[in-house]
N, C-alpha and C positions, 0 to 999 in steps of 0.2 A: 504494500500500500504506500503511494505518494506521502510525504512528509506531508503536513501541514506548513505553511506559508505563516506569518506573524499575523496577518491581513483576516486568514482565513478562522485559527485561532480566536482571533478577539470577537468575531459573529459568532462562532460556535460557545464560544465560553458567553455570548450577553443570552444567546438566544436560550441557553441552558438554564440562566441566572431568572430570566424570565419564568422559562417552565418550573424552576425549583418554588418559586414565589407562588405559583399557582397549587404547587403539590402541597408548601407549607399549609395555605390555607384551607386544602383539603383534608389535609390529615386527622385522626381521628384520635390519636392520644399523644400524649405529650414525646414520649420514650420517639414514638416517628419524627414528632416536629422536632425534637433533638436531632435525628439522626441529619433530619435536611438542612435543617439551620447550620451547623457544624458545616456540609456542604457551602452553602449560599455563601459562608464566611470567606473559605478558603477559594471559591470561585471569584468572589468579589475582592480578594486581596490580590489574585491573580489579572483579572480583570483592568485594575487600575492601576499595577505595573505596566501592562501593554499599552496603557494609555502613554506612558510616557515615552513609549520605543517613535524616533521619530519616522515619520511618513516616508521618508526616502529608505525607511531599513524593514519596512514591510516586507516585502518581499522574501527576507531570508526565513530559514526552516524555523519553526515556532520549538522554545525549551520553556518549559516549565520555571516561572523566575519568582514565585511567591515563596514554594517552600521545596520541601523535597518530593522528587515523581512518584517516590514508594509508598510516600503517605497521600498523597493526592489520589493516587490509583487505588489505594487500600480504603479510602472513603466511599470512592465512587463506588465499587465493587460492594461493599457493606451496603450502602442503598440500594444497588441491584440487587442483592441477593435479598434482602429483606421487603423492598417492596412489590415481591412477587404472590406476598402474602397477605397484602395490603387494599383494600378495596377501594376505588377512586374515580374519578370520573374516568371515562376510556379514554378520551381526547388527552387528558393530559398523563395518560401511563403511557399510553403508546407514542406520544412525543419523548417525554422522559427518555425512556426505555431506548429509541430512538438515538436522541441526545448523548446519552450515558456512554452507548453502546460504540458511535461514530470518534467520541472523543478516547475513550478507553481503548480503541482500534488503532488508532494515532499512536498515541504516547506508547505501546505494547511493538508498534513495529519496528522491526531491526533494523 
């Protein structure tokens, strides 16, 4: 699978930040809203690091520059796995799911 671009990256991480927001207020017990908010955090601390990558350096392969990729990846995977249990609107699991899946394919490729 193609690297991620910085460009391509910072759509994929708002438009996740987005769906996360909408699964937060889906959620049905707290232990869930933990697990997303935890997310939302570390997406949005991500998020506005890319903000600062300038416009002319888009283009280069996107690296994970908030925290470490093994705990980023060990969140997101903890929300997959557990919100397969979780009952929600459809629109926004199969976005999620979606979401979760495209950027975890990324950051996983050699």
């Amino acid at each position: 699978m193609a690297a991620l671009s910085i460009s391509q990256a910072s759509e994929l991480i708002w438009e996740l930040n987005q769906t996360l927001e909408d699964a937060y207020w889906e959620a049905s017990s707290m232990e869930e809203k933990d697990r997303i908010f935890n997310l939302i955090q570390l997406m949005m601390g991500e998020y506005m690091e890319l903000l600062k990558v300038s416009v002319q350096d888009h283009h280069y392969d996107y690296e994970v520059i908030s925290t470490s990729q093994e705990v980023l990846l060990q969140v997101m995977k903890d929300l997959q796995h557990a919100q397969m249990s979780i009952p929600r609107r459809q629109r926004t699991s199969v976005r999620l799911a979606s979401l979760l899946n495209r950027l975890t394919a990324h950051m996983t490729a050699p």
